[in-house]
C-alpha positions in Angstrom: 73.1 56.9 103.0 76.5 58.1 105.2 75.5 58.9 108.1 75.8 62.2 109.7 76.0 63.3 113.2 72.5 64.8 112.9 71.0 61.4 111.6 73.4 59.3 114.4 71.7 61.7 116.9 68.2 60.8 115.6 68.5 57.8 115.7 70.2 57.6 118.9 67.1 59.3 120.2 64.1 57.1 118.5 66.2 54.3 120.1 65.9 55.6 123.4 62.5 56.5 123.4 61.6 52.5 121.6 63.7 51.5 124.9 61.3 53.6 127.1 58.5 51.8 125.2 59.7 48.8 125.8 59.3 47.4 122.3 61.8 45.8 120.3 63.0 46.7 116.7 60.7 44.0 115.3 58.3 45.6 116.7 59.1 49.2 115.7 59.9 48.1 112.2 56.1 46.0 112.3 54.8 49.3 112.7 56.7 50.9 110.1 56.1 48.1 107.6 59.7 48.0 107.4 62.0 44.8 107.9 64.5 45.0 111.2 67.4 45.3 109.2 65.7 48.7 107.9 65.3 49.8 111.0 68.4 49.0 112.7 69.9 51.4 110.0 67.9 53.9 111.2 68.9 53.5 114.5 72.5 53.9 113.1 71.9 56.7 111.5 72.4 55.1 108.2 68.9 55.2 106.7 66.6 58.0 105.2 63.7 58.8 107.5 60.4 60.2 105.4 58.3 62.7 107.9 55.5 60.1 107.2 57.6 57.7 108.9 58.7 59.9 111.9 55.3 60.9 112.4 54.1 57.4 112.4 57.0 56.5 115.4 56.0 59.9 117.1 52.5 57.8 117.3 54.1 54.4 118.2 56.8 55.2 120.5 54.7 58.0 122.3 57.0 61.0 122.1 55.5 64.3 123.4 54.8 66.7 120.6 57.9 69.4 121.7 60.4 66.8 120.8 58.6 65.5 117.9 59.3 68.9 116.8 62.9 68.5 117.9 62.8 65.4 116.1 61.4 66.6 112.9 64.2 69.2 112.6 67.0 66.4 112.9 65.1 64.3 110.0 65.2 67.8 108.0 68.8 68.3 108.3 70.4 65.1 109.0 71.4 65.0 104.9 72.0 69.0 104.8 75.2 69.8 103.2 77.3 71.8 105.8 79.7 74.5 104.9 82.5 72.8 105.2 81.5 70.5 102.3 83.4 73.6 100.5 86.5 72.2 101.1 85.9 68.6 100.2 88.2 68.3 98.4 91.2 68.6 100.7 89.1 67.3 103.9 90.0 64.2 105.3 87.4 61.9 107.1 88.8 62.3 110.5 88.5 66.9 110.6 84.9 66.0 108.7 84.0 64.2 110.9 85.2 66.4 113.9 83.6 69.7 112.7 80.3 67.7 112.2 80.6 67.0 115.8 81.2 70.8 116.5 79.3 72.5 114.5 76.0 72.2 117.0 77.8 71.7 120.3 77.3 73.4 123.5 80.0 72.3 125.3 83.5 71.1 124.1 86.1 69.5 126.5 89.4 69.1 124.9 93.0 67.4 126.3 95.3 68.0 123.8 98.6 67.2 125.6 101.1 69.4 123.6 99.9 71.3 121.3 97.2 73.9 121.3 93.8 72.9 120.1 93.1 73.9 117.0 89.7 76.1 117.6 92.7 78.5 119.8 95.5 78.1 117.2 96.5 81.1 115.5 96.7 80.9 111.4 100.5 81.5 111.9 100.6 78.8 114.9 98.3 76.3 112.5 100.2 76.4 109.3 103.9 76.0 111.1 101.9 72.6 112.6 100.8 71.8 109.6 103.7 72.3 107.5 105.4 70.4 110.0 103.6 67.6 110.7 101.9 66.9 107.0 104.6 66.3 104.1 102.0 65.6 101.4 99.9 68.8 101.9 100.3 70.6 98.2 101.7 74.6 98.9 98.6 74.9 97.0 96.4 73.8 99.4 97.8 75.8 102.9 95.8 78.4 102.3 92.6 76.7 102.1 93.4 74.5 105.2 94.3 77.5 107.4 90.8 79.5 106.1 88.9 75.6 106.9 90.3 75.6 110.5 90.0 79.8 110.7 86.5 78.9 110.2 85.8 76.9 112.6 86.6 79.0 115.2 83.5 80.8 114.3 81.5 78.3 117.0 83.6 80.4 120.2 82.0 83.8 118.6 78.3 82.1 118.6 78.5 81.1 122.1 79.6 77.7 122.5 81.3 76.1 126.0 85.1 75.3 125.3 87.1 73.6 127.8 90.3 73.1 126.7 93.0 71.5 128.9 96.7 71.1 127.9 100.6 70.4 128.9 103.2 73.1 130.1 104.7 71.8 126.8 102.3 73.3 125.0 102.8 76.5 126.1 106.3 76.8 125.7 107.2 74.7 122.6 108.4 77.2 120.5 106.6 76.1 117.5 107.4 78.4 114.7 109.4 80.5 117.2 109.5 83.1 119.9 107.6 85.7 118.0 104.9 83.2 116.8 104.2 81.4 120.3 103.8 85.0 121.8 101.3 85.9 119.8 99.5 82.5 120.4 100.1 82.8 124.1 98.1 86.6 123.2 95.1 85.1 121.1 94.6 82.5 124.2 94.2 85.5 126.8 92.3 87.2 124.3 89.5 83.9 123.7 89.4 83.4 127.5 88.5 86.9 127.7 86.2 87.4 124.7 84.5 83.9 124.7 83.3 81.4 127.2 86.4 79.6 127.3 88.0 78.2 130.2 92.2 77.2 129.7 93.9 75.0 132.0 97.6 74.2 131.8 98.8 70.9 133.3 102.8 71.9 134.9 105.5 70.0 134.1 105.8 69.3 138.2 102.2 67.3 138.0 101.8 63.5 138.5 100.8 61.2 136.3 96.7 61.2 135.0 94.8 58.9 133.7 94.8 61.0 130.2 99.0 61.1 130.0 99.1 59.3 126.9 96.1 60.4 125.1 94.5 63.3 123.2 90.5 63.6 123.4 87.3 65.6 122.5 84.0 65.3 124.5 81.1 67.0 122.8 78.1 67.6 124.0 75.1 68.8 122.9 72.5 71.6 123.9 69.5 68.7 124.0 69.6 66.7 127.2 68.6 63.9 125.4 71.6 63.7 123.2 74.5 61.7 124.5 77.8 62.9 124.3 80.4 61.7 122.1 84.4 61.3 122.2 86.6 61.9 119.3 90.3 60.3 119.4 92.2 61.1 116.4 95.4 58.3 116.6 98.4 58.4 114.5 96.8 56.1 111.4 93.0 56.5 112.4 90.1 58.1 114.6 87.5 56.9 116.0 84.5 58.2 117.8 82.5 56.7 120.9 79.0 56.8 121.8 78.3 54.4 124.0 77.9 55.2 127.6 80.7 53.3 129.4 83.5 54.7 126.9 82.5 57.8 127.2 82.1 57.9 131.1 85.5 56.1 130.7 86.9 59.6 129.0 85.0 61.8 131.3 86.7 60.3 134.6 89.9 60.7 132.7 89.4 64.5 131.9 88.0 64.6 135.3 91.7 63.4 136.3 93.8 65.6 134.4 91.7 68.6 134.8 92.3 67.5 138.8 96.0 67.6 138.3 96.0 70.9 136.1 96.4 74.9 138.0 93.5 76.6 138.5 92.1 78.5 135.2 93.2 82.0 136.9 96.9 80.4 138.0 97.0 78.8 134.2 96.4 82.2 133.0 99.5 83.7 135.3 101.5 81.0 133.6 100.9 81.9 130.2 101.6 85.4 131.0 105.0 84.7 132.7 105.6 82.8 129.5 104.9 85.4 127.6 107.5 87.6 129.2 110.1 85.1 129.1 109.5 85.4 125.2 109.6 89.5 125.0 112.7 90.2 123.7 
C-alpha cells in the first residue's frame, strides 16, 4: 500500500497514543496478532488497517470513543481516491504529494521567496511560470495543469488559513509582463479581502533570515492531535518532514522571516504602490 497523508496521519496518531500507553510495538502487534514489522508499517502509514483491527487498538491503547470516531474516519479514507487522481497522468510525485497535504488543512504557512505561491497565482501568472520554467510540458497538457492548480485554490473559498510570506522580488518581477503582474498584484488584494489570507512582503531593504535561501510549506491540520508537516520542493527532489525537531526547525525560520517582513496592512500599501507603478 502507498501511503497517503490520511493513513501517515493515522498512524502517526495510534503511535502516539501506544506512546501514552507505554507499550511497545511488540506489544501492540501481540495484541493484534500481527508480527512488528506489520505494525511498524502501520505506523508508517504503509499498511491496510481492517475496522476489526482499529477497534481492537481503540480497546488496547485506550482511546476515548470521540477520537475512535476520528480515527475510524481516517481508516475509511486513508485509500480514498482524491480528485486530483483526475490528472494522473500529468501529476508529478512532488504537486501529489503537496495537494494531499492541502486538501484537509487548516492552516497553511508558505515562504516562497520570489515567486507567488501557487494557491494566489493567477492562470495567466501560472502558465507564463510554467512555460518558463518546464521545457518538457507537452502544449497539450497547459491546459490541464493550469485547471489542476486553478483547482486547488478551491481550499481559500472553503475556509482554510493561508499565510503566505514572500520577497519584494516577487512582487515586482514582471513575469509575463506589466499587464499580467497587475492583474496578479489585483487577485492578491482581492484573496486577502475575500478569504482568510494574510500576505506579507519581505522589502528588498530587510536583513538577512534564517529562510533566505529556502522555499517551505507548513501545514497543519484542524485536529490538535495531528502534527504538522513541512514540504520543500528542491531543484531535483522534495521532501516532507514530520518529525518534531525539523519542523520546529522550519517554524523558527518562518518565525524569522515573517519577523523581518512589513506589516500585512504596510505589505498591502506596497503592492498597491506597485500596482501604480505598473498603470500605464
Amino acid at each position: 500500500m502507498r501511503a497517503t497523508v490520511r493513513s501517515r496521519r493515522l498512524g502517526a496518531q495510534l503511535g502516539r497514543y501506544r506512546n501514552k500507553r507505554g507499550l511497545s510495538g511488540e506489544q501492540v502487534a501481540a495484541e493484534l496478532g500481527v508480527g512488528q514489522p506489520q505494525w511498524s508499517r502501520i505506523e508508517n502509514g504503509k499498511a491496510k488497517l481492517t475496522p476489526a483491527a482499529l477497534h481492537r487498538l481503540v480497546e488496547v491503547l485506550g482511546i476515548p470513543e470521540a477520537d475512535a470516531g476520528r480515527l475510524e474516519e481516517l481508516r475509511r479514507r486513508s485509500a480514498e481516491p482524491g480528485w486530483w487522481q483526475d490528472y494522473g497522468d500529468i501529476l508529478s510525485e512532488p504537486v501529489e504529494m503537496l495537494i494531499e497535504l492541502e486538501v484537509e488543512a487548516s492552516w497553511i504557512r508558505s515562504y516562497e521567496g520570489h515567486v507567488i505561491p501557487g494557491l494566489l497565482q493567477t492562470r495567466d501568472y501560472a502558465e507564463r511560470i510554467m512555460t518558463a520554467g518546464s521545457m518538457h510540458i507537452r502544449v497539450a497538457d497547459i491546459d490541464r495543469y493550469l485547471e489542476l492548480r486553478m483547482r486547488r485554490q478551491k481550499r481559500l473559498a472553503e475556509g482554510m488559513r493561508f499565510t503566505a510570506i514572500l520577497s519584494e522580488a516577487a512582487i515586482r518581477q514582471q513575469v509575463g509582463g506589466p499587464h499580467v503582474l497587475r492583474e496578479q498584484l489585483r487577485h492578491i488584494t482581492r484573496a486577502v479581502r475575500e478569504f482568510d489570507v494574510t500576505v506579507q512582503v519581505v522589502p528588498f531593504t530587510a536583513d538577512a533570515h534564517a529562510a533566505l535561501a529556502a522555499s517551505f510549506v507548513i501545514i497543519q491540520w484542524p485536529d490538535e492531535d495531528d502534527a504538522e508537516a513541512v514540504f520543500v520542493d528542491g531543484e531535483t527532489s522534495f521532501t516532507v518532514y514530520e518529525r518534531d525537531g525539523i519542523i520546529r526547525q522550519y517554524v523558527h525560520a518562518f518565525a524569522s522571516v515573517q519577523a523581518q517582513a512589513l506589516a500585512p496592512r504596510e505589505s498591502l500599501d506596497l503592492i498597491h504602490a506597485v500596482m501604480k507603478e505598473l498603470t500605464p
